[in-house]
C-alpha positions as CSV (number, residue, x, y, z in Angstrom):
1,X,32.2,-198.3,-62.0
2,X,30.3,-195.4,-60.2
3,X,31.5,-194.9,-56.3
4,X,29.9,-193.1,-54.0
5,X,31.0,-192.5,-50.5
6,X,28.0,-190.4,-48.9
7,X,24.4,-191.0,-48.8
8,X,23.3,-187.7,-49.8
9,X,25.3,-188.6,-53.3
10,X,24.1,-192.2,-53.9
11,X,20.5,-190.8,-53.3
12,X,20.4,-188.5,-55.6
13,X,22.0,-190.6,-58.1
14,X,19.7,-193.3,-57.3
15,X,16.5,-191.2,-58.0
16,X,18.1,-191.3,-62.2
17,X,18.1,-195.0,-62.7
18,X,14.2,-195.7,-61.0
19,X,13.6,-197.8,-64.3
20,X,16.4,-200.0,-63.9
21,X,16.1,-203.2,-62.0
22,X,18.7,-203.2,-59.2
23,X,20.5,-205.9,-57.2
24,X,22.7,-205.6,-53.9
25,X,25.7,-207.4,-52.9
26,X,26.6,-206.3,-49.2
27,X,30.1,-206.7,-48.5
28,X,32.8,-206.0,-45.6
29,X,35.3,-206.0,-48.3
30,X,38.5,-208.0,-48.4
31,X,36.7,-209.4,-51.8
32,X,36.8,-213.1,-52.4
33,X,35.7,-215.9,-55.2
34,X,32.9,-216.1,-52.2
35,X,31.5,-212.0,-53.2
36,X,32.3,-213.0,-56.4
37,X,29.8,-215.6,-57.0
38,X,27.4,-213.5,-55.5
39,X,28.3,-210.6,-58.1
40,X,27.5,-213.0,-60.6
41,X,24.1,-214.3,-59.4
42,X,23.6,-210.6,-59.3
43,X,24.7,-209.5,-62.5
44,X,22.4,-212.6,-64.1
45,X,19.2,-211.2,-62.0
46,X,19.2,-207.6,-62.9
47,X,20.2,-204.6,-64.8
48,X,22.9,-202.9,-62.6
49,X,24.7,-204.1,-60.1
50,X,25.8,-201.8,-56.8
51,X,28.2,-203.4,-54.2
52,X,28.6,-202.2,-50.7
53,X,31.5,-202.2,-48.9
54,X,31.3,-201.0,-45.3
55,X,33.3,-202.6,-42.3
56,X,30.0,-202.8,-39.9
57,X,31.4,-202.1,-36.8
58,X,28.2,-203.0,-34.1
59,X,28.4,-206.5,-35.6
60,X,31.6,-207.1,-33.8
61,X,31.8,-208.1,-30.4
62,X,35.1,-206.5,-29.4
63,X,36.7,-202.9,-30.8
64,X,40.0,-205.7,-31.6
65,X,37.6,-208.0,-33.5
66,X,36.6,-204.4,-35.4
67,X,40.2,-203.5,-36.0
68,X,41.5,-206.4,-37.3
69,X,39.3,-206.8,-39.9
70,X,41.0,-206.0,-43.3
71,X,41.4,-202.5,-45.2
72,X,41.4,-203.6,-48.6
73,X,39.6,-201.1,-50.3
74,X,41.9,-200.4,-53.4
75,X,42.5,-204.0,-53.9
76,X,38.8,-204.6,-53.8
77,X,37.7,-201.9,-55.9
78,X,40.5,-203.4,-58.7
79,X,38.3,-206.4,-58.5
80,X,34.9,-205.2,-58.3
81,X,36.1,-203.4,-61.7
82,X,37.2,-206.5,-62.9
83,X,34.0,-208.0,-61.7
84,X,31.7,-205.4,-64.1
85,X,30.2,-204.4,-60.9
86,X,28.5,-201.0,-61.7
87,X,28.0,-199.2,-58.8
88,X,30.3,-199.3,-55.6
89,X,28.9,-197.7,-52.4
90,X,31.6,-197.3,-49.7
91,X,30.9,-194.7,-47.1
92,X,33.0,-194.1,-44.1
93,X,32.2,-195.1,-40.4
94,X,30.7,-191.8,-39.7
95,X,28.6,-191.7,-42.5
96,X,26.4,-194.5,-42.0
97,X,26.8,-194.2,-38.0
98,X,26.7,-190.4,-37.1
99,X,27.2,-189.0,-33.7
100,X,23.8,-188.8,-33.0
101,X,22.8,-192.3,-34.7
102,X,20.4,-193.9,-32.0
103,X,18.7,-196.7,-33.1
104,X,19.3,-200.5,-33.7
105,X,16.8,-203.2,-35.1
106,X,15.9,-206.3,-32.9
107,X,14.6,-209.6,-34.4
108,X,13.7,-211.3,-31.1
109,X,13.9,-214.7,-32.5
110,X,17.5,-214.6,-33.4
111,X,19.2,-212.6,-30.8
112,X,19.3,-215.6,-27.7
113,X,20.4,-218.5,-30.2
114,X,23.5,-219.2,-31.6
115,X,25.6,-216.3,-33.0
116,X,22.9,-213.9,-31.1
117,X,24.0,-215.8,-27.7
118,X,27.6,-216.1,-28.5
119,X,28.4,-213.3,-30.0
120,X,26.5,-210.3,-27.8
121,X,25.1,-207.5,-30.0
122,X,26.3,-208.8,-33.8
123,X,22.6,-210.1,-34.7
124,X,21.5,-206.7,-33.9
125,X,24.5,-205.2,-35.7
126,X,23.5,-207.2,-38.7
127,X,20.1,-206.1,-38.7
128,X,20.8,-202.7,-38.0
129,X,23.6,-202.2,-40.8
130,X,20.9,-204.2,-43.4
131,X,18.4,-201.9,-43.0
132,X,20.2,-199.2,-43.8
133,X,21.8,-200.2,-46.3
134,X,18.0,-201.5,-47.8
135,X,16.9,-198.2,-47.2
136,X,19.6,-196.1,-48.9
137,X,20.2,-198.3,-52.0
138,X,16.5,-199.5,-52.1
139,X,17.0,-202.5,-55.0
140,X,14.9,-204.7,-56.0
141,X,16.9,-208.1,-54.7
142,X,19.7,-208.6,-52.4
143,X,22.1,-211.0,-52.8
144,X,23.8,-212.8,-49.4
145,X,25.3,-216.7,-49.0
146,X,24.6,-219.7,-47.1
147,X,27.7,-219.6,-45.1
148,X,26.1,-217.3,-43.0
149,X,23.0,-219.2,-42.4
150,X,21.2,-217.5,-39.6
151,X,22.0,-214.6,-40.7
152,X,20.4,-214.9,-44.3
153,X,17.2,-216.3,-42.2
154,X,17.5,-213.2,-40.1
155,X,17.5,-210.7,-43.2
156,X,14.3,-212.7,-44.7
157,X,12.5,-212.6,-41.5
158,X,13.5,-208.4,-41.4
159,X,12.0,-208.3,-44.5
160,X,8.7,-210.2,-44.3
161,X,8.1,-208.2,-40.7
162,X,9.1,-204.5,-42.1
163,X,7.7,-205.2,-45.5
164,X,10.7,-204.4,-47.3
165,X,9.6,-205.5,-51.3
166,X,12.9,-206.6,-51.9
167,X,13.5,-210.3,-53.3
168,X,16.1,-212.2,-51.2
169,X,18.4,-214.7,-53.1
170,X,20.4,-216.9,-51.5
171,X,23.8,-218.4,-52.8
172,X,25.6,-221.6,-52.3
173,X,28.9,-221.8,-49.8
174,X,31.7,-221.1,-52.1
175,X,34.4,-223.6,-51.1
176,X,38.4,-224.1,-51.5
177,X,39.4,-227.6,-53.1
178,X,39.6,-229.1,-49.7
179,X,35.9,-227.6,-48.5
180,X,37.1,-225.0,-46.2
181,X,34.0,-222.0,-46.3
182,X,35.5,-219.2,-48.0
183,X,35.9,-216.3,-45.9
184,X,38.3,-213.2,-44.8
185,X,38.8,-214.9,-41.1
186,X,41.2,-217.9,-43.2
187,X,43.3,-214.9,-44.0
188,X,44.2,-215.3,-40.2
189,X,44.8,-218.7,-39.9
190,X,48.5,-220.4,-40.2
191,X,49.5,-223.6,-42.1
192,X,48.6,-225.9,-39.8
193,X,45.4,-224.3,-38.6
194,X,44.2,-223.7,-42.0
195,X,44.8,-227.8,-42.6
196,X,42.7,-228.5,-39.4
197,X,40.6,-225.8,-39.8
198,X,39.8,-228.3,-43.3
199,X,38.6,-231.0,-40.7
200,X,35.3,-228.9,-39.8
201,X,33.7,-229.6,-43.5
202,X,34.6,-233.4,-43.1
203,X,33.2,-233.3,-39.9
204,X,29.8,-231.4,-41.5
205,X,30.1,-234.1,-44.2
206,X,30.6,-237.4,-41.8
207,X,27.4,-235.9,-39.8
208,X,25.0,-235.7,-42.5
209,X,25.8,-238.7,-44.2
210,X,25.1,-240.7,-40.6
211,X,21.5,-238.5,-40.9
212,X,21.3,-240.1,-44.6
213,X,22.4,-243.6,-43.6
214,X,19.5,-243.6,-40.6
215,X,20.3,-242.0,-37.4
216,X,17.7,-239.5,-36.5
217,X,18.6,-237.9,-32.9
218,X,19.6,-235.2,-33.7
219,X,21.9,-235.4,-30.3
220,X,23.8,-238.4,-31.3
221,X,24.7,-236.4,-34.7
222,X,25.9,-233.9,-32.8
223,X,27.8,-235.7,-30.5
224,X,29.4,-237.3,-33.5
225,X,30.4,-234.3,-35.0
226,X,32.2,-233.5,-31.6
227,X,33.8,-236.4,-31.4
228,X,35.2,-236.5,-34.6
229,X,36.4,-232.4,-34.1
230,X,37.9,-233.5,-30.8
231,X,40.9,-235.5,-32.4
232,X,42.2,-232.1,-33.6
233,X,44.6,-230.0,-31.1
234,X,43.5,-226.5,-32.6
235,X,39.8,-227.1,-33.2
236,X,37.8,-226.0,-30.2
237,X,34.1,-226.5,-30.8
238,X,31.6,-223.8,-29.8
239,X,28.4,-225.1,-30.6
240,X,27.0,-227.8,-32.9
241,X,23.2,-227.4,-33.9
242,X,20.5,-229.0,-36.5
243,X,17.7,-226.8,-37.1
244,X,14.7,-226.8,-39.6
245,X,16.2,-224.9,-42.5
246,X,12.9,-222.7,-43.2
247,X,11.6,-222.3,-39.5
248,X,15.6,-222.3,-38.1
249,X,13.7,-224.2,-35.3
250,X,16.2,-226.6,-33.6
251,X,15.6,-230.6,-34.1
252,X,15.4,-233.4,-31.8
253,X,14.2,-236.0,-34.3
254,X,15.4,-235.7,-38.0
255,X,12.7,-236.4,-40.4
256,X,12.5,-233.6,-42.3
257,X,14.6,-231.2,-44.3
258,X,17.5,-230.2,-42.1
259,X,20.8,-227.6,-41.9
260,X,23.7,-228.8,-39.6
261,X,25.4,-225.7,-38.2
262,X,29.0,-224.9,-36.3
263,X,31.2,-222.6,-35.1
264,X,34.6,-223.5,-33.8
265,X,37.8,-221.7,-33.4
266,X,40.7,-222.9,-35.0
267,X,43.3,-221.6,-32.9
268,X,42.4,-217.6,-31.9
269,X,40.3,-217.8,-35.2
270,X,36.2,-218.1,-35.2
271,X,34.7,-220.1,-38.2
272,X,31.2,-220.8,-39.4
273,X,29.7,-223.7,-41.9
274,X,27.0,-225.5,-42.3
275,X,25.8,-228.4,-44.4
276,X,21.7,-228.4,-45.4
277,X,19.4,-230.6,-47.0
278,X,16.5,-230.0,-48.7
279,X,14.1,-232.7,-49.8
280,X,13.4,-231.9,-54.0
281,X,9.6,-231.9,-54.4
Protein backbone atom coordinates (compact mmCIF):
# COMPACT_ATOMS: atom_id res chain seq x y z
CA UNK A 1 0.00 0.00 0.00
CA UNK A 2 1.30 3.51 -1.22
CA UNK A 3 0.79 6.47 1.51
CA UNK A 4 1.03 9.74 0.94
CA UNK A 5 0.63 12.48 3.46
CA UNK A 6 0.89 15.80 1.21
CA UNK A 7 -0.82 16.91 -1.80
CA UNK A 8 2.02 18.03 -3.73
CA UNK A 9 3.14 14.05 -3.48
CA UNK A 10 -0.22 12.30 -4.26
CA UNK A 11 -0.45 14.70 -7.25
CA UNK A 12 2.36 13.87 -8.82
CA UNK A 13 1.93 10.39 -8.26
CA UNK A 14 -1.51 10.59 -9.43
CA UNK A 15 -0.47 12.07 -12.90
CA UNK A 16 1.39 8.04 -13.44
CA UNK A 17 -1.62 5.94 -13.06
CA UNK A 18 -4.11 8.37 -15.59
CA UNK A 19 -5.07 4.89 -17.39
CA UNK A 20 -6.19 3.26 -14.32
CA UNK A 21 -9.69 3.44 -13.34
CA UNK A 22 -9.80 4.87 -9.74
CA UNK A 23 -12.25 4.56 -6.84
CA UNK A 24 -12.40 6.63 -3.45
CA UNK A 25 -13.38 5.57 -0.05
CA UNK A 26 -13.34 8.76 2.34
CA UNK A 27 -12.77 7.92 5.77
CA UNK A 28 -12.25 9.68 9.32
CA UNK A 29 -10.41 6.55 10.25
CA UNK A 30 -11.13 4.47 13.27
CA UNK A 31 -11.75 1.63 10.39
CA UNK A 32 -14.74 -0.55 10.77
CA UNK A 33 -16.64 -3.73 8.91
CA UNK A 34 -18.76 -0.45 7.86
CA UNK A 35 -15.31 1.15 5.56
CA UNK A 36 -14.75 -2.17 4.92
CA UNK A 37 -17.75 -2.99 2.90
CA UNK A 38 -17.15 0.01 1.18
CA UNK A 39 -13.48 -1.07 0.31
CA UNK A 40 -14.94 -3.91 -1.16
CA UNK A 41 -17.64 -2.31 -3.41
CA UNK A 42 -14.58 -0.41 -4.40
CA UNK A 43 -12.14 -2.91 -5.07
CA UNK A 44 -15.06 -4.86 -7.31
CA UNK A 45 -15.64 -1.30 -9.34
CA UNK A 46 -12.20 -0.40 -10.29
CA UNK A 47 -8.60 -0.98 -10.80
CA UNK A 48 -6.90 0.69 -7.64
CA UNK A 49 -8.28 1.52 -4.75
CA UNK A 50 -7.07 4.93 -2.64
CA UNK A 51 -8.50 5.50 0.95
CA UNK A 52 -8.59 8.72 2.70
CA UNK A 53 -8.19 9.18 6.09
CA UNK A 54 -8.49 12.76 7.40
CA UNK A 55 -10.26 13.68 10.77
CA UNK A 56 -12.37 16.75 9.00
CA UNK A 57 -12.39 19.13 11.64
CA UNK A 58 -15.16 22.03 10.11
CA UNK A 59 -17.66 19.09 10.17
CA UNK A 60 -17.73 19.22 13.92
CA UNK A 61 -19.73 21.46 15.80
CA UNK A 62 -17.57 21.79 18.84
CA UNK A 63 -13.41 21.77 19.11
CA UNK A 64 -14.45 18.67 21.99
CA UNK A 65 -16.59 16.94 19.41
CA UNK A 66 -13.13 17.33 17.13
CA UNK A 67 -10.94 16.06 19.81
CA UNK A 68 -12.56 13.11 20.82
CA UNK A 69 -12.74 11.60 17.76
CA UNK A 70 -10.26 8.68 17.56
CA UNK A 71 -6.41 8.54 16.50
CA UNK A 72 -6.17 5.28 15.06
CA UNK A 73 -4.06 5.68 12.31
CA UNK A 74 -1.60 2.70 12.78
CA UNK A 75 -4.36 0.41 13.69
CA UNK A 76 -6.12 1.51 10.57
CA UNK A 77 -3.44 1.44 8.17
CA UNK A 78 -2.78 -2.55 9.63
CA UNK A 79 -6.24 -2.96 8.24
CA UNK A 80 -6.40 -1.07 5.19
CA UNK A 81 -3.24 -3.38 4.36
CA UNK A 82 -5.16 -6.23 5.21
CA UNK A 83 -7.97 -4.87 3.24
CA UNK A 84 -5.68 -4.75 -0.27
CA UNK A 85 -6.40 -1.22 -0.24
CA UNK A 86 -3.73 0.32 -2.66
CA UNK A 87 -3.29 3.75 -1.98
CA UNK A 88 -3.80 5.50 1.49
CA UNK A 89 -3.93 9.29 1.47
CA UNK A 90 -3.63 10.70 5.04
CA UNK A 91 -2.47 14.35 5.26
CA UNK A 92 -2.32 16.32 8.39
CA UNK A 93 -4.77 19.14 9.58
CA UNK A 94 -2.65 21.75 8.03
CA UNK A 95 -2.23 20.22 4.91
CA UNK A 96 -5.61 20.19 3.62
CA UNK A 97 -6.63 23.34 5.78
CA UNK A 98 -3.62 25.93 5.54
CA UNK A 99 -3.44 29.12 7.31
CA UNK A 100 -4.61 31.00 4.66
CA UNK A 101 -7.41 28.37 3.58
CA UNK A 102 -10.61 30.65 2.88
CA UNK A 103 -13.19 29.03 1.39
CA UNK A 104 -16.12 26.68 2.22
CA UNK A 105 -18.83 25.11 -0.27
CA UNK A 106 -22.63 25.76 0.46
CA UNK A 107 -25.47 23.54 -0.85
CA UNK A 108 -28.40 25.75 0.16
CA UNK A 109 -30.82 22.93 0.20
CA UNK A 110 -29.20 21.05 2.94
CA UNK A 111 -27.80 23.46 5.32
CA UNK A 112 -31.39 24.57 7.28
CA UNK A 113 -32.74 20.85 7.54
CA UNK A 114 -31.85 18.26 9.72
CA UNK A 115 -28.09 17.68 10.36
CA UNK A 116 -27.58 21.33 8.55
CA UNK A 117 -30.07 22.81 11.38
CA UNK A 118 -28.75 20.74 14.24
CA UNK A 119 -25.59 20.55 13.80
CA UNK A 120 -24.34 24.34 12.72
CA UNK A 121 -21.60 24.35 10.08
CA UNK A 122 -21.05 20.28 9.49
CA UNK A 123 -23.02 20.21 6.05
CA UNK A 124 -20.75 22.82 4.97
CA UNK A 125 -17.78 21.03 6.54
CA UNK A 126 -18.85 17.99 4.55
CA UNK A 127 -19.06 19.69 1.44
CA UNK A 128 -16.06 21.63 1.86
CA UNK A 129 -13.69 18.58 2.91
CA UNK A 130 -15.40 16.43 -0.31
CA UNK A 131 -14.43 18.72 -2.68
CA UNK A 132 -11.17 18.64 -1.88
CA UNK A 133 -10.65 15.61 -1.49
CA UNK A 134 -12.57 15.10 -5.29
CA UNK A 135 -10.20 17.54 -6.51
CA UNK A 136 -6.92 16.17 -5.21
CA UNK A 137 -7.55 12.37 -5.83
CA UNK A 138 -9.82 13.08 -8.92
CA UNK A 139 -11.24 9.18 -9.40
CA UNK A 140 -13.50 8.05 -11.35
CA UNK A 141 -16.30 6.86 -8.48
CA UNK A 142 -16.55 7.58 -4.88
CA UNK A 143 -17.74 5.22 -2.65
CA UNK A 144 -19.89 6.55 0.76
CA UNK A 145 -22.98 4.54 2.79
CA UNK A 146 -26.47 5.00 3.50
CA UNK A 147 -26.04 5.61 7.19
CA UNK A 148 -25.32 8.88 6.36
CA UNK A 149 -28.19 9.61 4.26
CA UNK A 150 -28.32 13.28 3.71
CA UNK A 151 -25.11 13.54 3.43
CA UNK A 152 -24.66 11.02 0.45
CA UNK A 153 -27.67 13.12 -1.14
CA UNK A 154 -25.61 16.18 -0.38
CA UNK A 155 -22.36 14.85 -2.25
CA UNK A 156 -24.67 13.78 -5.43
CA UNK A 157 -26.28 17.08 -5.56
CA UNK A 158 -22.34 18.73 -5.23
CA UNK A 159 -21.70 16.80 -8.01
CA UNK A 160 -24.52 17.25 -10.49
CA UNK A 161 -24.25 21.30 -9.69
CA UNK A 162 -20.13 21.50 -9.96
CA UNK A 163 -20.03 18.98 -12.71
CA UNK A 164 -17.71 16.73 -10.99
CA UNK A 165 -17.59 13.40 -13.65
CA UNK A 166 -17.33 11.25 -10.90
CA UNK A 167 -19.84 8.17 -10.41
CA UNK A 168 -21.38 8.07 -6.95
CA UNK A 169 -22.08 4.63 -5.45
CA UNK A 170 -23.97 4.21 -2.57
CA UNK A 171 -23.58 1.24 0.02
CA UNK A 172 -25.99 -0.49 2.32
CA UNK A 173 -25.92 0.38 6.35
CA UNK A 174 -23.57 -2.18 7.69
CA UNK A 175 -25.19 -3.47 10.88
CA UNK A 176 -24.18 -5.50 14.18
CA UNK A 177 -26.37 -8.71 14.88
CA UNK A 178 -28.77 -6.68 16.85
CA UNK A 179 -29.12 -3.79 13.96
CA UNK A 180 -27.20 -1.03 15.68
CA UNK A 181 -25.64 1.32 12.46
CA UNK A 182 -22.04 0.65 12.54
CA UNK A 183 -20.14 3.55 13.44
CA UNK A 184 -16.96 5.08 15.54
CA UNK A 185 -19.59 7.06 17.99
CA UNK A 186 -20.65 3.20 19.55
CA UNK A 187 -17.10 3.21 20.58
CA UNK A 188 -18.39 5.75 23.20
CA UNK A 189 -21.32 4.27 24.34
CA UNK A 190 -21.49 1.92 27.71
CA UNK A 191 -23.20 -1.47 28.24
CA UNK A 192 -26.36 -0.28 28.83
CA UNK A 193 -26.42 2.53 26.34
CA UNK A 194 -25.15 0.40 23.61
CA UNK A 195 -28.31 -2.20 24.52
CA UNK A 196 -30.74 0.82 24.27
CA UNK A 197 -28.93 2.50 21.83
CA UNK A 198 -30.21 -1.20 19.86
CA UNK A 199 -33.88 0.15 20.45
CA UNK A 200 -33.41 2.98 17.68
CA UNK A 201 -33.34 0.21 14.71
CA UNK A 202 -36.47 -1.50 16.21
CA UNK A 203 -37.97 1.64 16.44
CA UNK A 204 -36.94 2.35 12.51
CA UNK A 205 -38.26 -1.18 11.88
CA UNK A 206 -41.78 -0.97 13.97
CA UNK A 207 -42.29 2.54 11.83
CA UNK A 208 -41.91 1.27 8.41
CA UNK A 209 -43.70 -1.80 8.81
CA UNK A 210 -46.96 0.52 10.19
CA UNK A 211 -46.09 2.53 6.62
CA UNK A 212 -46.25 -1.17 4.96
CA UNK A 213 -49.34 -2.34 6.88
CA UNK A 214 -51.32 1.10 5.76
CA UNK A 215 -50.84 4.14 7.67
CA UNK A 216 -49.80 6.97 5.40
CA UNK A 217 -49.35 10.33 7.69
CA UNK A 218 -46.34 10.52 7.73
CA UNK A 219 -46.93 12.43 11.39
CA UNK A 220 -48.62 9.57 13.01
CA UNK A 221 -45.37 7.38 11.89
CA UNK A 222 -43.48 9.71 13.44
CA UNK A 223 -45.18 10.08 16.50
CA UNK A 224 -44.97 6.32 16.66
CA UNK A 225 -41.47 6.07 16.44
CA UNK A 226 -41.37 8.57 19.46
CA UNK A 227 -43.48 6.93 21.39
CA UNK A 228 -41.98 3.68 21.13
CA UNK A 229 -38.10 5.57 21.82
CA UNK A 230 -39.80 7.26 24.77
CA UNK A 231 -39.87 4.00 27.01
CA UNK A 232 -36.08 4.06 27.08
CA UNK A 233 -34.29 6.31 29.93
CA UNK A 234 -31.15 7.03 27.76
CA UNK A 235 -32.65 7.54 24.38
CA UNK A 236 -33.40 11.25 23.83
CA UNK A 237 -34.90 11.81 20.40
CA UNK A 238 -33.77 14.72 18.25
CA UNK A 239 -35.71 14.65 15.36
CA UNK A 240 -37.67 12.00 13.38
CA UNK A 241 -38.29 12.72 9.57
CA UNK A 242 -39.69 10.78 6.31
CA UNK A 243 -38.50 12.27 3.26
CA UNK A 244 -38.57 11.31 -0.55
CA UNK A 245 -35.48 9.37 -0.89
CA UNK A 246 -34.41 10.91 -4.36
CA UNK A 247 -35.75 14.62 -3.90
CA UNK A 248 -34.92 14.31 0.23
CA UNK A 249 -38.24 16.43 0.16
CA UNK A 250 -40.03 15.85 3.47
CA UNK A 251 -43.62 13.77 3.38
CA UNK A 252 -46.86 14.42 4.68
CA UNK A 253 -48.67 11.62 2.89
CA UNK A 254 -46.79 8.31 2.21
CA UNK A 255 -47.39 6.95 -1.20
CA UNK A 256 -44.43 6.76 -2.72
CA UNK A 257 -40.89 5.52 -2.12
CA UNK A 258 -39.80 6.75 1.22
CA UNK A 259 -36.48 6.92 3.81
CA UNK A 260 -37.33 7.26 7.56
CA UNK A 261 -34.54 9.23 9.26
CA UNK A 262 -33.36 9.91 13.16
CA UNK A 263 -30.92 11.12 15.28
CA UNK A 264 -31.02 10.55 19.00
CA UNK A 265 -28.55 10.61 21.74
CA UNK A 266 -28.06 7.74 23.66
CA UNK A 267 -26.77 9.19 26.72
CA UNK A 268 -23.96 12.15 25.78
CA UNK A 269 -23.68 10.02 22.50
CA UNK A 270 -25.35 11.34 18.91
CA UNK A 271 -26.50 8.55 16.59
CA UNK A 272 -27.87 8.42 13.05
CA UNK A 273 -30.03 5.62 11.04
CA UNK A 274 -32.40 5.43 8.80
CA UNK A 275 -34.59 2.75 7.17
CA UNK A 276 -35.65 3.43 3.16
CA UNK A 277 -37.84 1.90 0.73
CA UNK A 278 -37.60 1.81 -2.67
CA UNK A 279 -40.39 0.50 -4.88
CA UNK A 280 -38.52 -2.31 -7.54
CA UNK A 281 -39.72 -1.26 -11.09
Amino acid sequence: MKTFTTIKEFLRFRKTIISKKLSLVPTMGDIHDGHKSLIDIAKKKSDLVVVSLFVNPIQFTSIDEYNSYPDTLKRDKDILVKQGVDILFCPNKKEIFPQEFNTSIVINKFISILEGSFRPGHMEGVATIVTKLFNITNPDLAIFGEKDFQQLTLIKSLCKDLNFPIKIISSKTVRDSNGLALSSRNNFLSREEKFQAHEIYKALMYGYEQIIKGEKVAENIVNLIKTRLDNFDLIKVEYVSIRNPKTFEELKIISEDFIILIAAFVGKTRLIDNIKYVEKL
